[in-house]
Biotite code that builds the C-alpha atoms (Angstrom):
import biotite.structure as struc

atoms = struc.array([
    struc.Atom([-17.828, 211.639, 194.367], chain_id="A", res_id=1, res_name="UNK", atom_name="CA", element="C"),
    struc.Atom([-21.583, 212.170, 195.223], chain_id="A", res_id=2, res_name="UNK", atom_name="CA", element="C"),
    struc.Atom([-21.340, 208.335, 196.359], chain_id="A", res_id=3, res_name="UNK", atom_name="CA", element="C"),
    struc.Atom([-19.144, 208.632, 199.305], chain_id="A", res_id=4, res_name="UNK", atom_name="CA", element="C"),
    struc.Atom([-21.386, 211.430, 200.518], chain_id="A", res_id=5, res_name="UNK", atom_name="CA", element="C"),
    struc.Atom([-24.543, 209.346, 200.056], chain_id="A", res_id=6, res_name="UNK", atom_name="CA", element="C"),
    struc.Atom([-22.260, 206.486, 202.236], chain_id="A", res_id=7, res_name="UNK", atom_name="CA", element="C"),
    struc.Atom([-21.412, 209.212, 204.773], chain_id="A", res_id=8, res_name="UNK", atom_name="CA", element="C"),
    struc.Atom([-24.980, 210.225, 205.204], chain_id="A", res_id=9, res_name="UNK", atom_name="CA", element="C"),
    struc.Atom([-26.113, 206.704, 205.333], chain_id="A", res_id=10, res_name="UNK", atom_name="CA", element="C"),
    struc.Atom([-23.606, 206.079, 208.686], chain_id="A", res_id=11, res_name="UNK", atom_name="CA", element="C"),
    struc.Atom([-24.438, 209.397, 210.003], chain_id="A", res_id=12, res_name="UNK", atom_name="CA", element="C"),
    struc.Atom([-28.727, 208.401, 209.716], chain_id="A", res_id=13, res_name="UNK", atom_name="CA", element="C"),
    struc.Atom([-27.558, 205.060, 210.986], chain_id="A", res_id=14, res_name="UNK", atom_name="CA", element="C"),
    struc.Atom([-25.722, 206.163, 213.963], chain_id="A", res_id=15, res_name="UNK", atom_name="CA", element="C"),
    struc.Atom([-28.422, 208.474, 214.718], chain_id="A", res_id=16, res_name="UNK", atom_name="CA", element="C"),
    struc.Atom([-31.260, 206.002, 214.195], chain_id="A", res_id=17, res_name="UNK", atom_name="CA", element="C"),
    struc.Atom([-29.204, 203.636, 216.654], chain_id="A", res_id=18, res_name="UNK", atom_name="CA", element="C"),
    struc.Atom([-28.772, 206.465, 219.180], chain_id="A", res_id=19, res_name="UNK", atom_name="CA", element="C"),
    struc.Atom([-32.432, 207.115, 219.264], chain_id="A", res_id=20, res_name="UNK", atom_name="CA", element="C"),
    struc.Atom([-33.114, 203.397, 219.835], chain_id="A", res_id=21, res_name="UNK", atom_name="CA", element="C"),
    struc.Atom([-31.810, 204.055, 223.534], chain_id="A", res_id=22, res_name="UNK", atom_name="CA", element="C"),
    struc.Atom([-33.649, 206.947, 223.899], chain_id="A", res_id=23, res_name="UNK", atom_name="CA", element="C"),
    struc.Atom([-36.909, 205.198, 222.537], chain_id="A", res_id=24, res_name="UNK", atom_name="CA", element="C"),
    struc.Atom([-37.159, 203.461, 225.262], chain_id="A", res_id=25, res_name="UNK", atom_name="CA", element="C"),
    struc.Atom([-38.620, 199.979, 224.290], chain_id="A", res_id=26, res_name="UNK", atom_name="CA", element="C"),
    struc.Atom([-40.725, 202.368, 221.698], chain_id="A", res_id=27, res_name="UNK", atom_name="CA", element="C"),
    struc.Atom([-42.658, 203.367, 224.070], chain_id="A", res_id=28, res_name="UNK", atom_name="CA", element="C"),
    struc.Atom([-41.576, 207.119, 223.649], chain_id="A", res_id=29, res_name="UNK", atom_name="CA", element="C"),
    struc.Atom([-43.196, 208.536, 220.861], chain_id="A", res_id=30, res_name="UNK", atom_name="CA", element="C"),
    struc.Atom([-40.441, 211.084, 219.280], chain_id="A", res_id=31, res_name="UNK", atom_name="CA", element="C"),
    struc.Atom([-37.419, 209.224, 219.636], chain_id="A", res_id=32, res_name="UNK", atom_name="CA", element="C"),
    struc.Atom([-38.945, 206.231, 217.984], chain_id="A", res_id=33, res_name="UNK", atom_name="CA", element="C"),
    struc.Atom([-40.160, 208.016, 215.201], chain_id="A", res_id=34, res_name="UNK", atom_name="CA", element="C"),
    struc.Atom([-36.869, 209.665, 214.853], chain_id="A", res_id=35, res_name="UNK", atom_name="CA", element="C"),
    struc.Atom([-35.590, 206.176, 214.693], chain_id="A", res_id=36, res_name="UNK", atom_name="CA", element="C"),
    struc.Atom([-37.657, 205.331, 212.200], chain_id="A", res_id=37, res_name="UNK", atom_name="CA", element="C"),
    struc.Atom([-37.224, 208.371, 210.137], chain_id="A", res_id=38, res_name="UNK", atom_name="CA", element="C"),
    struc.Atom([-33.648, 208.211, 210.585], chain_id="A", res_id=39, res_name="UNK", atom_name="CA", element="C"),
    struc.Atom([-32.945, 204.703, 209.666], chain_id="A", res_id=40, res_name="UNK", atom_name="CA", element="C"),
    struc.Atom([-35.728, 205.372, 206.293], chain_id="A", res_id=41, res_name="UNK", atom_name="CA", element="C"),
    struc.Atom([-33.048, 207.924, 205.497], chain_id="A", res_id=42, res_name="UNK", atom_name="CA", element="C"),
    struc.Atom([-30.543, 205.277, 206.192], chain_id="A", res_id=43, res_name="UNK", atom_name="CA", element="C"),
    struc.Atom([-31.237, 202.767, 203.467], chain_id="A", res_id=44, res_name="UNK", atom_name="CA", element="C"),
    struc.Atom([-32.472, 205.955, 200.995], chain_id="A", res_id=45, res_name="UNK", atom_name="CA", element="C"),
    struc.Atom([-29.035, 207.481, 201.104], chain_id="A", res_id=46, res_name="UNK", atom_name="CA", element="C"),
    struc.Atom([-27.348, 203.632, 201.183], chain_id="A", res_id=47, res_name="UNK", atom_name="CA", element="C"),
    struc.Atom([-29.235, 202.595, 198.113], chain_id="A", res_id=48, res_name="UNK", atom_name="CA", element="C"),
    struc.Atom([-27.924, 205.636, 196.775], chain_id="A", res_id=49, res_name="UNK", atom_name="CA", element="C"),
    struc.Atom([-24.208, 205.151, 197.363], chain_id="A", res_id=50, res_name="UNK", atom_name="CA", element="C"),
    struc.Atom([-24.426, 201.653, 196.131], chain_id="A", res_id=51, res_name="UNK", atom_name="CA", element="C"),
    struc.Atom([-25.450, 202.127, 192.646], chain_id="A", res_id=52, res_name="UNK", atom_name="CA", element="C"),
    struc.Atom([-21.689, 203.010, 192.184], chain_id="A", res_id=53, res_name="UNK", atom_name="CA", element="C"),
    struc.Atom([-20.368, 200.965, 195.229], chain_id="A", res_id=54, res_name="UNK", atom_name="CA", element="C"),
    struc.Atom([-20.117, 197.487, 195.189], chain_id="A", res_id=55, res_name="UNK", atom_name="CA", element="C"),
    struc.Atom([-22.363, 195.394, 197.799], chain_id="A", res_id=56, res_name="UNK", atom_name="CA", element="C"),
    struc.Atom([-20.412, 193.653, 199.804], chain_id="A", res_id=57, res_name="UNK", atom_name="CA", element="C"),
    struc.Atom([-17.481, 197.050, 200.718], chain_id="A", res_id=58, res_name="UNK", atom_name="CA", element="C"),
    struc.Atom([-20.228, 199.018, 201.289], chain_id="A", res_id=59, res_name="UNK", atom_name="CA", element="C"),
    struc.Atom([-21.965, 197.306, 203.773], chain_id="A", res_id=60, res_name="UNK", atom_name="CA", element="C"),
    struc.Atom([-18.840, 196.760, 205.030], chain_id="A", res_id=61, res_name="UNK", atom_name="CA", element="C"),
    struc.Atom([-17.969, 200.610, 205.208], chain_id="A", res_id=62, res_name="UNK", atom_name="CA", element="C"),
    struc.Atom([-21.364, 201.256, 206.242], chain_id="A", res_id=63, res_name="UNK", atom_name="CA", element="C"),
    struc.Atom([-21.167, 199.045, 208.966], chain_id="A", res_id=64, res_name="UNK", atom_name="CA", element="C"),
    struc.Atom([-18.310, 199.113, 210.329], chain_id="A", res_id=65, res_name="UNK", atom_name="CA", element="C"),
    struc.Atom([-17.808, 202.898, 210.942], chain_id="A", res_id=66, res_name="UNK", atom_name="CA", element="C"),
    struc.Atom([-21.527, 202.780, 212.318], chain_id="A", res_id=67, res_name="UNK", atom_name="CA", element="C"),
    struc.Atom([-20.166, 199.975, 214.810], chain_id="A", res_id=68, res_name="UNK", atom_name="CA", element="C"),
    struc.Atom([-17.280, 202.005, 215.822], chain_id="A", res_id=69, res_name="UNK", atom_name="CA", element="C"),
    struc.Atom([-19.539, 205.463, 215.794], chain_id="A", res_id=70, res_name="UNK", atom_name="CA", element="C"),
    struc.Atom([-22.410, 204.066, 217.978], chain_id="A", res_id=71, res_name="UNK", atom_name="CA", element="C"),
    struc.Atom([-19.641, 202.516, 220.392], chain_id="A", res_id=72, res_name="UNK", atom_name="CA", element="C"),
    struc.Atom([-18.055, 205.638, 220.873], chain_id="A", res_id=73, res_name="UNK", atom_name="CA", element="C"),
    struc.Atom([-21.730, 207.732, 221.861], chain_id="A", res_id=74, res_name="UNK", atom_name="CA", element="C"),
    struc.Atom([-22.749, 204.816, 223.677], chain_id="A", res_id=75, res_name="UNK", atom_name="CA", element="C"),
    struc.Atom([-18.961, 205.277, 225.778], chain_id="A", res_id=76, res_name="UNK", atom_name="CA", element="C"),
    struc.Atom([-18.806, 209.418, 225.962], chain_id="A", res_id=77, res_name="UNK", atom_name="CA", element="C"),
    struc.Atom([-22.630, 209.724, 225.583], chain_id="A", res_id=78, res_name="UNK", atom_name="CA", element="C"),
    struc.Atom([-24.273, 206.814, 227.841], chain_id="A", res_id=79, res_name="UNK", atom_name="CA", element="C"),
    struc.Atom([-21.260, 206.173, 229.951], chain_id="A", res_id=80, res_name="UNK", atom_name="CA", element="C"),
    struc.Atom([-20.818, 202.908, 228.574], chain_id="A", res_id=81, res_name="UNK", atom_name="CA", element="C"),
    struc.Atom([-17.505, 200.599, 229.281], chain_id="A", res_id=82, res_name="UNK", atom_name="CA", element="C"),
    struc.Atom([-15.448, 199.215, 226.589], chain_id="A", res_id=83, res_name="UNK", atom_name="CA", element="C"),
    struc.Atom([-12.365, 196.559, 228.089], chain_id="A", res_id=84, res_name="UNK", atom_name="CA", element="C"),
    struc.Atom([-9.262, 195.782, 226.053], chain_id="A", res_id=85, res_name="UNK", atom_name="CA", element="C"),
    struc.Atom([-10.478, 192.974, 223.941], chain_id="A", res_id=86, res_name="UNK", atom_name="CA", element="C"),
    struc.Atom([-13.631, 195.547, 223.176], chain_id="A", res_id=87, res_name="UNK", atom_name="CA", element="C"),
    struc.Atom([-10.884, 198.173, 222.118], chain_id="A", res_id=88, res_name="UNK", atom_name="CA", element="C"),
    struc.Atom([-8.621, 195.537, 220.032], chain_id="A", res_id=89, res_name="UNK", atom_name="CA", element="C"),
    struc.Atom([-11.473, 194.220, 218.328], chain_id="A", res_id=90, res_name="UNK", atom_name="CA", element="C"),
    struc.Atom([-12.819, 198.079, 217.263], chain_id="A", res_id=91, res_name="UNK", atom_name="CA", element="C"),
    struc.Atom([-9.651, 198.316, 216.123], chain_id="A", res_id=92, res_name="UNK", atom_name="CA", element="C"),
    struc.Atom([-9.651, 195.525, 213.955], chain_id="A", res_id=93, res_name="UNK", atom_name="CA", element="C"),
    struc.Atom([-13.157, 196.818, 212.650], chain_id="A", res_id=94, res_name="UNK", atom_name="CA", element="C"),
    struc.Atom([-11.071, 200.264, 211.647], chain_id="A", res_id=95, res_name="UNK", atom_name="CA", element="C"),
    struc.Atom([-8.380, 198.125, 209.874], chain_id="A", res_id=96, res_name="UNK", atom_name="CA", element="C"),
    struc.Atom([-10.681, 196.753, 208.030], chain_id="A", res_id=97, res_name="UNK", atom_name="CA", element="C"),
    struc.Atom([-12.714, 199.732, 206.852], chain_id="A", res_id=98, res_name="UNK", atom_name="CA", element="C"),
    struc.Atom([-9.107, 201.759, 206.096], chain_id="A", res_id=99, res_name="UNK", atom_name="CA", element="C"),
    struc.Atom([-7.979, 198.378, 203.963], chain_id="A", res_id=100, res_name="UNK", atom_name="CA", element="C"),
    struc.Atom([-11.357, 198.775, 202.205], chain_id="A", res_id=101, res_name="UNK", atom_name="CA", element="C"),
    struc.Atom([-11.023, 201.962, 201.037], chain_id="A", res_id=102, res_name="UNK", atom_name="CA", element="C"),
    struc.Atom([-7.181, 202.614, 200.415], chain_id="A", res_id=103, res_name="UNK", atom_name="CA", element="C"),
    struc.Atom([-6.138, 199.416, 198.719], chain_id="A", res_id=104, res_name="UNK", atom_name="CA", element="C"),
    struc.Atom([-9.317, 197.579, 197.459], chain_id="A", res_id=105, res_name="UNK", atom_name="CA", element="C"),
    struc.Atom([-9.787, 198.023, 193.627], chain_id="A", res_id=106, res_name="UNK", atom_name="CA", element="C"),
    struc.Atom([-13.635, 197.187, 194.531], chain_id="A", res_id=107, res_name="UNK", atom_name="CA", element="C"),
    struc.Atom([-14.394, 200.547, 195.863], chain_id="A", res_id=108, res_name="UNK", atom_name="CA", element="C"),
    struc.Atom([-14.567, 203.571, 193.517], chain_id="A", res_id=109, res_name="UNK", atom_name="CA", element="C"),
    struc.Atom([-11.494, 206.140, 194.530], chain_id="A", res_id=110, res_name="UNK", atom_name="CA", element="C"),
])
């Protein structure tokens, strides 16, 4: 079980490390970009972590997915970013695929 908490913490360093990237500011900002740095070092720790019981290929898929569908949602309610239909449809495709992945894959540990 400890590997789908490693895979949660990897998205949540992700997202964050993605997040600070904005505020970073090119890198010329000092904290956010080591924050970004820190946070996507803790990324890949917690990501190597999760897939010495995970298979590659649905956890990157996991992994990246959710973060794509995390960051869009700060970069909508945070940065007052706009998303149009096709934006939305496509997102939800991204979901689909993440729920397919983890209810009815035999490749992913339940």
């Amino acid at each position: 079980m400890m590997h789908f908490v490693h895979m949660v913490l990897a998205i949540v360093f992700e997202v964050l490390g993605t997040s600070l990237l904005k505020y970073a500011d090119g890198f010329t900002k000092l904290w956010p970009t080591l924050g970004t740095v820190a946070s996507y070092a803790a990324t890949f720790f917690f990501l190597g972590l999760a897939l010495k019981v995970i298979p590659m290929g649905p956890a990157y898929a996991i992994w990246s997915g959710l973060g794509i569908v995390l960051i869009t949602l700060i970069g909508l309610f945070v940065f007052g970013q706009k998303l149009d239909f096709w934006a939305v449809v496509g997102l939800g495709l991204i979901m689909a695929g993440v729920v397919v992945i983890n209810l009815l894959s035999k490749s992913v540990p339940h």
